[in-house]
C-alpha positions as CSV (number, residue, x, y, z in Angstrom):
1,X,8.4,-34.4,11.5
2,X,4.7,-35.3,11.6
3,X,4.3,-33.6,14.7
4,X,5.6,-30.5,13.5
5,X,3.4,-30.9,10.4
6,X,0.7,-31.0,12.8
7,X,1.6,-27.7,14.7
8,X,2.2,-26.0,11.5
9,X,-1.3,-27.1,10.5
10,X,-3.1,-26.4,13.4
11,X,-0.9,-22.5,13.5
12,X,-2.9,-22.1,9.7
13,X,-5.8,-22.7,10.9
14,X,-5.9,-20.4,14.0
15,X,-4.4,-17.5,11.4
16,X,-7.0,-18.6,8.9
17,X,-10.2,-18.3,11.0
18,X,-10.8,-14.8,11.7
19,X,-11.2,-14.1,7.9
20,X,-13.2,-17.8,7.5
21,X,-15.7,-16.8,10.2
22,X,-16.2,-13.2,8.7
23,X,-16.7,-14.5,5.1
24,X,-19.0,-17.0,6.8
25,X,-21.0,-14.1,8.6
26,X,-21.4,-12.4,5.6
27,X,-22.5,-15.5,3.6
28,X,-25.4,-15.7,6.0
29,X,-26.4,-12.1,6.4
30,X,-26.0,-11.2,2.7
31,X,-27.8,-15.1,2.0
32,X,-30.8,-13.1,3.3
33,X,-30.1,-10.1,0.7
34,X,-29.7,-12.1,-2.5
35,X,-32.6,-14.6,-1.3
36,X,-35.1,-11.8,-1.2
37,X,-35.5,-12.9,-5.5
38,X,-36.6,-16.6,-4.5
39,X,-39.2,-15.0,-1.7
40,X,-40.4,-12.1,-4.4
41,X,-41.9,-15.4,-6.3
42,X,-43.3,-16.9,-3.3
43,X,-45.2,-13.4,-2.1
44,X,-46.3,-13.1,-6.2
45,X,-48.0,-16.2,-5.8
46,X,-49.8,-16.3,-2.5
47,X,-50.8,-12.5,-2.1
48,X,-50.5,-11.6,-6.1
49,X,-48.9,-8.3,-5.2
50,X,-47.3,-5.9,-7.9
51,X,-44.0,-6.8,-8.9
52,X,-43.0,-2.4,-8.2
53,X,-44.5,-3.0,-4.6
54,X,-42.6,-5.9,-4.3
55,X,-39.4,-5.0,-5.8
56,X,-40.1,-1.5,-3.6
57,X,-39.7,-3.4,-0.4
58,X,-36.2,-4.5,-1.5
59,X,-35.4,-0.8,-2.3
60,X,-36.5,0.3,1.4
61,X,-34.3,-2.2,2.6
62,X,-31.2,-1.1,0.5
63,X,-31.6,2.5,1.7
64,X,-32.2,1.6,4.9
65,X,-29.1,-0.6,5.1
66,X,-27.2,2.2,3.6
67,X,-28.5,4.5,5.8
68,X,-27.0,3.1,8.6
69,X,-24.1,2.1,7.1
70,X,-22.5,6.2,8.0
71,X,-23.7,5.0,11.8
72,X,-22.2,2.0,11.6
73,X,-19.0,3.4,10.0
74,X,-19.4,6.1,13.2
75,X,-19.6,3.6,15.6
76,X,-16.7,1.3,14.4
77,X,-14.7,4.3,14.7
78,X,-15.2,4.6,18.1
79,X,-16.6,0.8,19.8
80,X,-15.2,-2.6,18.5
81,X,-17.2,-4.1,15.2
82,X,-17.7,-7.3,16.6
83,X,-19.7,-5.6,19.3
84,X,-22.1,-4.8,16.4
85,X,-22.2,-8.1,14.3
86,X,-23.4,-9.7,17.7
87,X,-26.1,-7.5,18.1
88,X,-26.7,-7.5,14.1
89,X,-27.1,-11.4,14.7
90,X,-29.7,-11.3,17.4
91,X,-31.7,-8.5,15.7
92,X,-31.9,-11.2,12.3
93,X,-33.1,-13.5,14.5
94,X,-36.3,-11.2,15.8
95,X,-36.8,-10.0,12.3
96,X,-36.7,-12.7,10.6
97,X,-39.4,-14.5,12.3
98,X,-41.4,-11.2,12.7
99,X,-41.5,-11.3,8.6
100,X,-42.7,-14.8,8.4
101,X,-46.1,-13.5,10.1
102,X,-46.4,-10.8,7.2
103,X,-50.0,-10.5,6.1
104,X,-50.7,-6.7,4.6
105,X,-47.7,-4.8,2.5
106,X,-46.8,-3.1,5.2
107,X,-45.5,-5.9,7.4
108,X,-43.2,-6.8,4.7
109,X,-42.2,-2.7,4.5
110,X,-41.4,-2.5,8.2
111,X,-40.0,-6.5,9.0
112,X,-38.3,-6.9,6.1
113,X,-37.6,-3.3,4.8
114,X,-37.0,-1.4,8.4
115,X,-36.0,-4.5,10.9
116,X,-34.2,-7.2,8.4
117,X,-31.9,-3.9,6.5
118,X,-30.8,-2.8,9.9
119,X,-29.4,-5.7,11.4
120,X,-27.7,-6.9,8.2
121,X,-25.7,-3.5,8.2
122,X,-24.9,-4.2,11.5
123,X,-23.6,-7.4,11.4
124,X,-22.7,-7.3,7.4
125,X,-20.4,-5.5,4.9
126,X,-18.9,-2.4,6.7
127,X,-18.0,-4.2,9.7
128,X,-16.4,-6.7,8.0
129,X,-14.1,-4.5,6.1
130,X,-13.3,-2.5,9.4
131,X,-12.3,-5.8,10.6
132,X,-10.4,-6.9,7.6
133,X,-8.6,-3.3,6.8
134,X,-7.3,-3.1,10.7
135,X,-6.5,-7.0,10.7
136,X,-4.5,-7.1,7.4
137,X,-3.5,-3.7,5.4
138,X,-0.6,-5.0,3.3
139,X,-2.9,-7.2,1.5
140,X,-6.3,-5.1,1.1
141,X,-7.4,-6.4,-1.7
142,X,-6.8,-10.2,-1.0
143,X,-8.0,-10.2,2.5
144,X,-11.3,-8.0,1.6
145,X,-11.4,-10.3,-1.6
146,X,-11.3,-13.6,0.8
147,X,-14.1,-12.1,2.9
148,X,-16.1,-10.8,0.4
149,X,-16.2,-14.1,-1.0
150,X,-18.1,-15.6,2.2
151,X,-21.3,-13.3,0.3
152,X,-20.8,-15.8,-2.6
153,X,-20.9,-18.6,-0.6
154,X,-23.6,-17.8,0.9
155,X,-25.5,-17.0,-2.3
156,X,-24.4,-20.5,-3.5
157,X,-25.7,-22.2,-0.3
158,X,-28.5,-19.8,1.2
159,X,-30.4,-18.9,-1.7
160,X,-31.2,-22.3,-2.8
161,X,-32.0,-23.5,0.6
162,X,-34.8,-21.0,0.5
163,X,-36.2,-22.4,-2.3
164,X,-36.0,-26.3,-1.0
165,X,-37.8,-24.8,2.0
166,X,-40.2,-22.9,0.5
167,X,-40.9,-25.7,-1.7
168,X,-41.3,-28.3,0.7
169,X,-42.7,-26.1,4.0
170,X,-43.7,-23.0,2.7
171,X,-42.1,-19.1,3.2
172,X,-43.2,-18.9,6.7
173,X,-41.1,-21.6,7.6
174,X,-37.9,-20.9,5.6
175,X,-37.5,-17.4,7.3
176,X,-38.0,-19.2,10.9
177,X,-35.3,-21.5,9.8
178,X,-33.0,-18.5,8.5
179,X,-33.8,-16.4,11.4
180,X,-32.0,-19.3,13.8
181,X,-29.5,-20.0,11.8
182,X,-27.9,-16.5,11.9
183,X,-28.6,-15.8,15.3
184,X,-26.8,-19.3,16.5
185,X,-24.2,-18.4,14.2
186,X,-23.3,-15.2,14.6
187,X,-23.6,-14.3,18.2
188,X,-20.6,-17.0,18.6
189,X,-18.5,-15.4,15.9
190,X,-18.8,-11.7,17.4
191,X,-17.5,-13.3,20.8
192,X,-15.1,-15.5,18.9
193,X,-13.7,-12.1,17.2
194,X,-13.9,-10.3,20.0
195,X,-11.8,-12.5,22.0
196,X,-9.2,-13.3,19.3
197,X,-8.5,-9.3,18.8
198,X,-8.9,-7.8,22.0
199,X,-6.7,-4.9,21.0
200,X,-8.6,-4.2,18.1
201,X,-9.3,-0.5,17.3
202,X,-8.7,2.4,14.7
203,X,-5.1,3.7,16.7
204,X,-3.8,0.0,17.3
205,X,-1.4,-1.7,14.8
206,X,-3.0,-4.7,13.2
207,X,-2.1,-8.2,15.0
208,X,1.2,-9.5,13.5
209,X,0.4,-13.2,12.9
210,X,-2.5,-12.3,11.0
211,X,-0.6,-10.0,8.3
212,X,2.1,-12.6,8.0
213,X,-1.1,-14.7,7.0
214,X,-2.0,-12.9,4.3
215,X,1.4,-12.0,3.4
216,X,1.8,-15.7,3.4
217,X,-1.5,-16.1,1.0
218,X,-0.2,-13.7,-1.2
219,X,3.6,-15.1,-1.8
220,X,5.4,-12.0,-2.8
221,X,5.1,-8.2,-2.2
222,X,2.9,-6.2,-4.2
223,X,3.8,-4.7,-7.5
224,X,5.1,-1.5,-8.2
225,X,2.1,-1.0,-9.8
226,X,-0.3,-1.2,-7.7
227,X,-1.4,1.9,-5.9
228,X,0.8,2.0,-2.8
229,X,-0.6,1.9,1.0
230,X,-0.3,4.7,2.7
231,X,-2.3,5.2,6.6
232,X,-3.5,8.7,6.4
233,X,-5.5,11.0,8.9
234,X,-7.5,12.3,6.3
235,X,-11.0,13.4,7.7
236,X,-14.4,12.6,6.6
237,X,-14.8,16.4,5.6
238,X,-11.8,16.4,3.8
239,X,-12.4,13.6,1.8
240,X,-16.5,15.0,0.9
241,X,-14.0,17.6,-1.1
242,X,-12.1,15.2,-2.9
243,X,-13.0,14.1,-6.2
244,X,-11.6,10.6,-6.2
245,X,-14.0,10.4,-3.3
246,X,-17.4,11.5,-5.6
247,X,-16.0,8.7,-8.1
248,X,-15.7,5.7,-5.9
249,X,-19.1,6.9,-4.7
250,X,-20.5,6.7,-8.7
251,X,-18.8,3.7,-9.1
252,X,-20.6,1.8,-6.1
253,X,-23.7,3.8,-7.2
254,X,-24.3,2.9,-10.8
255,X,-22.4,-0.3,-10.3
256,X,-24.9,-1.1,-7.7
257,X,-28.3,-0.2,-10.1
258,X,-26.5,-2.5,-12.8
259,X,-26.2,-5.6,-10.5
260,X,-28.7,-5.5,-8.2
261,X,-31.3,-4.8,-10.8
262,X,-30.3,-8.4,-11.9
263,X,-29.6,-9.9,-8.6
264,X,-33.7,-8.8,-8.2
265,X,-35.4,-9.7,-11.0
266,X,-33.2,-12.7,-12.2
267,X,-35.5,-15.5,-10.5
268,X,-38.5,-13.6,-11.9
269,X,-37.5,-13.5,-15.1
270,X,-36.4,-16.8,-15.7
271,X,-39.4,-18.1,-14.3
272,X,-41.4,-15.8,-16.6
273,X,-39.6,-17.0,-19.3
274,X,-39.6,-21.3,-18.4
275,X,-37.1,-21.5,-16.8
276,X,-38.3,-23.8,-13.9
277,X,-38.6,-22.3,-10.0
278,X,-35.8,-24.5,-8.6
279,X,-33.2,-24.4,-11.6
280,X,-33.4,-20.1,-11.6
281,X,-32.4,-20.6,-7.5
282,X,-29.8,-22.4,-8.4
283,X,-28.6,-19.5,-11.0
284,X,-28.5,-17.5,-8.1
285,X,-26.4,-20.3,-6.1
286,X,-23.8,-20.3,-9.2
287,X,-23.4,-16.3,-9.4
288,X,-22.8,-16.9,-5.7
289,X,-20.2,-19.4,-6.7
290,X,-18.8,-17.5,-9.2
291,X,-18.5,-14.5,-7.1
292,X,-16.0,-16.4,-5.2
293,X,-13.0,-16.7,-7.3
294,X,-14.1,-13.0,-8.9
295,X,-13.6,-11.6,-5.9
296,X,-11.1,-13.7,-4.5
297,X,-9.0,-13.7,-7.4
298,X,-9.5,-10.1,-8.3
299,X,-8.4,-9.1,-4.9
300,X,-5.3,-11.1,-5.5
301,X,-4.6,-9.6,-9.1
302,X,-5.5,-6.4,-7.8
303,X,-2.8,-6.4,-5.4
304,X,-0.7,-6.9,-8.0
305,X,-1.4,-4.9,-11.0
306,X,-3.4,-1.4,-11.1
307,X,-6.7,-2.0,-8.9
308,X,-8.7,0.2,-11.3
309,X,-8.1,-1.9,-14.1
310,X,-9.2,-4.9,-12.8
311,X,-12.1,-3.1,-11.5
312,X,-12.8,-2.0,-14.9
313,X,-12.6,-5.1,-16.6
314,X,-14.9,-6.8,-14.0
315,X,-17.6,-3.9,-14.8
316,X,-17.3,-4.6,-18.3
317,X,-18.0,-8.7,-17.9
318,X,-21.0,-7.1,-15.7
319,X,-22.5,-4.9,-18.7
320,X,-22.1,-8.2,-21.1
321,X,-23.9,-10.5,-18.4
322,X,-26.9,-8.1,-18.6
323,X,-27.2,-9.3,-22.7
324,X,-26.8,-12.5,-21.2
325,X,-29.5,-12.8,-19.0
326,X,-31.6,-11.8,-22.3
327,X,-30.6,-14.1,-24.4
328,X,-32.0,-16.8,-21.9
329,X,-35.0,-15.2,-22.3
330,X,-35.1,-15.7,-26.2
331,X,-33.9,-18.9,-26.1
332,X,-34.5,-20.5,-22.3
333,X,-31.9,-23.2,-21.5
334,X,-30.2,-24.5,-18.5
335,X,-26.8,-24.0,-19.6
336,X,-27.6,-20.6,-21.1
337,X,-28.7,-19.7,-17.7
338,X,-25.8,-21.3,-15.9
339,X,-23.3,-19.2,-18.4
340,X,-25.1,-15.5,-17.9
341,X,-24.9,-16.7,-13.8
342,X,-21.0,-17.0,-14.0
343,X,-20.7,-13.9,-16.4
344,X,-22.2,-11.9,-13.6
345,X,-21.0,-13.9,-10.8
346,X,-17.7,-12.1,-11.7
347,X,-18.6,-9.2,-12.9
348,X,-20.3,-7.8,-10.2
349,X,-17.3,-9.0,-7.6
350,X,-15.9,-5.6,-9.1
351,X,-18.0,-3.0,-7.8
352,X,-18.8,-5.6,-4.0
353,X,-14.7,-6.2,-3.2
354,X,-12.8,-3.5,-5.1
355,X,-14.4,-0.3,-4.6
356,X,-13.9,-0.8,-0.7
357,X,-10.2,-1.5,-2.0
358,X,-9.5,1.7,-3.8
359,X,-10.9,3.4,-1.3
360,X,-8.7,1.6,1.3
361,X,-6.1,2.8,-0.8
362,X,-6.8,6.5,-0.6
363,X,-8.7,7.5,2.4
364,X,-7.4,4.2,5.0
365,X,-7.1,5.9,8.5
366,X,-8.6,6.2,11.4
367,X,-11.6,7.9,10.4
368,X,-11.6,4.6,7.6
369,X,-15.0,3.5,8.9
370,X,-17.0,7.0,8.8
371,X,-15.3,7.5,5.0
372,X,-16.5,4.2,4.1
373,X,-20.4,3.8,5.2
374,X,-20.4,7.3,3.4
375,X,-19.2,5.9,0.5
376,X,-21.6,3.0,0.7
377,X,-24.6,4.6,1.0
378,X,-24.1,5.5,-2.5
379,X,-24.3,1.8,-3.1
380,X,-27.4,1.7,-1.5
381,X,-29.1,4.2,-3.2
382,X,-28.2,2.3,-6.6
383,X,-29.1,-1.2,-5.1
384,X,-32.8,0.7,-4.2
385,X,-33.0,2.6,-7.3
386,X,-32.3,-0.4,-9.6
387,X,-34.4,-2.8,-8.3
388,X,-37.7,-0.7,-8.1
389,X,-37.4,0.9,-11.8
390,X,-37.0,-2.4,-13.0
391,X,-40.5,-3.8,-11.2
392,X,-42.2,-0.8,-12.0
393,X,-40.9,-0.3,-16.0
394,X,-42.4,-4.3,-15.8
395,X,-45.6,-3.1,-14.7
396,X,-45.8,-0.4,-16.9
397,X,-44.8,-2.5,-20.2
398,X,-44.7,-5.7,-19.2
399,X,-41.2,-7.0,-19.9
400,X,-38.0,-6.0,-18.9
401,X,-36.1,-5.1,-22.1
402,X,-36.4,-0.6,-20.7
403,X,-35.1,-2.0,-17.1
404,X,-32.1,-3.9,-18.7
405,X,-31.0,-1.2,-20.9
406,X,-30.7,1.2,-18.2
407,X,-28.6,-1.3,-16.4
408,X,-26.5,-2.0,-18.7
409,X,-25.6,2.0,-19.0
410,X,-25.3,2.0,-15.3
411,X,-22.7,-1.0,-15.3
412,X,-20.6,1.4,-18.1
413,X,-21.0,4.7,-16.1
414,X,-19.4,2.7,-13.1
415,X,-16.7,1.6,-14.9
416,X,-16.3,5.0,-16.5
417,X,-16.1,6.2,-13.2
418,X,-13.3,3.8,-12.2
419,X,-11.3,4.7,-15.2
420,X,-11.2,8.7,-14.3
421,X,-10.0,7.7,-10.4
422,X,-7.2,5.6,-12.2
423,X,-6.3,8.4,-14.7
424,X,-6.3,11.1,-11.5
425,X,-4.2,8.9,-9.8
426,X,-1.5,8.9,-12.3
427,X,-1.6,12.6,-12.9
428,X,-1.3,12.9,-8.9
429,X,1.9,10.6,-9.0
430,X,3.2,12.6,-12.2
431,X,3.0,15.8,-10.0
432,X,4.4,14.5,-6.3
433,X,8.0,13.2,-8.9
């Protein structure tokens, strides 16, 4: 009996580790996104640069990274992703320690902005849903909910490891130390995920122990409610006419202004408002947290009821966590802080693990990869858009009340959006009976 415990044990954990060591990956290469808020402080106070200079480094990196998100979906079409995330991992490690030599604005523009964005999208979000959508379709939205989760876990662990760094060494050393840790880690996981799913590719079934895992995670089939699966051979041109297509594109877009427009500015503004340096990194740690069981366990509900509406009630905890954030600025406290980090810790898991979802759930195929980075560059024109207004409406007024407002009409446009997709989808299923 023990012994059989033991092989059943040792079976979970073999099924289990493809989708540990992607969450994992994208803990460390997205740690490097949502740390960029504890650095912004650091760079304030040794060179004194503008926060809109600042913040518009952040903004080159978004597009950048979304940029090459449509290549990356090209290539993922076509070569096997872990092939990328390896060499995503190695170029981390150059850039990484090419940014802590930054001296002049414009090392910060072309390490950070140019080198850093590109080999995050190679090694980051896109991949990792190619690898989760081929690996386990009959549960989307948990298995992309699982790995999205490793970007929490890496906010709740990476982000304020920066800050003890930077505290006790200095900037310069915490980006060495970053730099190493992704490239020893995620060299290993690409050939690790290479080796585990050799047959991997876009005309290949999904491996069959790996769905039952999921399967297995999610107990029962999925409700009638939820939209069903269907593997389609729509094209990328076919799905640029669409309109649900233009929708999950505004819904990552103005999703993406809402929340990274906080993810920013958050440590800044707490800062500015006495909230000490260490406890506003460890906000950052708890939206990390947070994000978690919001994506996890909205990927899970949203396998079970209609995806949209659990997308649209994350967007709407998103929108409150922007009044949040300002009422810790009226009346700084710990806890205050702690609360507006779970609010948007949640919130934003909507827009990060359930777009990707719905579109899974219309456009999945094998051209999946190219529909996808299109679809996510919209996200990173909002992630650069949001981020930049907000440092330069600071400059220009010197708070951020302007910057929040917009974002918190962003965060209701997205969900707005989310809400038409749903109410097409119905009238599409009213037509087909």
């Amino acid at each position: 009996m023990q012994a059989n415990r033991l092989a059943q044990f040792f079976d979970f954990a073999r099924r289990a580790a493809p989708l540990a060591i992607i969450a994992t990956t994208l803990g460390l290469a997205y740690g490097i996104w949502y740390s960029y808020g504890v650095f912004l402080v650091a760079l304030l106070a040794e060179f004194g640069w503008s926060r809109s200079l600042l913040a518009g480094a952040f903004s080159v990196f978004a597009i950048v990274h979304g940029s090459t998100n449509p290549l990356v979906g090209f290539l993922c079409d076509r070569v096997r992703p872990p092939l990328l995330v390896g060499a995503g991992g190695l170029g981390l490690g150059v850039s990484l320690w090419a940014n802590s030599y930054m001296s002049q604005p414009w090392h910060l523009y072309v390490a950070f902005g140019l080198m850093t964005a590109i080999s995050v999208a190679m090694c980051g979000w896109l991949p990792a849903l190619i690898m989760a959508q081929r690996r386990y379709q009959h549960r989307i939205g948990l298995a992309m909910g699982i790995v999205s989760s490793g970007i929490g876990v890496g906010m709740l662990t990476v982000v304020p490891l920066c800050q003890v760094l930077i505290d006790a060494h200095g900037w310069r050393t915490a980006l060495r130390v970053l730099g190493c840790v992704c490239t020893f880690w995620i060299i290993p996981a690409a050939i690790y995920l290479w080796i585990t799913n050799p047959k991997s590719s876009p005309h290949i079934a999904v491996a069959l122990d790996d769905e039952e895992f999921v399967h297995d995670l999610g107990e029962s089939v999925a409700s009638d409610k939820s939209p069903p699966h269907v593997t389609s051979s729509i094209t990328l041109a076919k799905a640029l006419r669409s309109a649900p297509f233009w929708l999950m594109v505004g819904a990552f877009f103005f999703g993406s202004i809402c929340s990274q427009t906080l993810h920013v500015h958050q440590v800044a503004y707490l800062v500015d408002h006495g909230v000490s340096a260490l406890v506003a990194a460890s906000v950052v740690g708890v939206v990390g947290l947070a994000s978690v069981f919001g994506k996890t366990g909205g990927g899970w509900l949203s396998d079970r009821v209609e995806r949209e509406l659990v997308f649209v009630c994350g967007i709407s905890i998103l929108v409150a966590s922007v009044g949040a954030l300002a009422w810790v600025g009226s009346a700084p406290s710990a806890i205050l802080a702690y609360i507006y980090a779970i609010m948007l810790g949640i919130g934003y898991s909507a827009t990060a693990s359930l777009v990707p979802a719905m579109m899974s759930d219309r456009f999945s195929g094998v051209h999946f990869g190219s529909i996808i980075g299109i679809g996510l560059f919209g996200s990173a024109v909002g992630s650069a858009i949001g981020p930049w207004m907000a440092g330069y409406l600071f400059d220009h007024f010197g708070n951020y009340h302007v910057a929040f407002a917009i974002a918190a009409i962003s965060g209701t446009l997205s969900g707005t959006a989310g809400w038409i997709a749903r109410s097409l989808r119905l009238r599409e299923q009213v037509v087909q009976h």
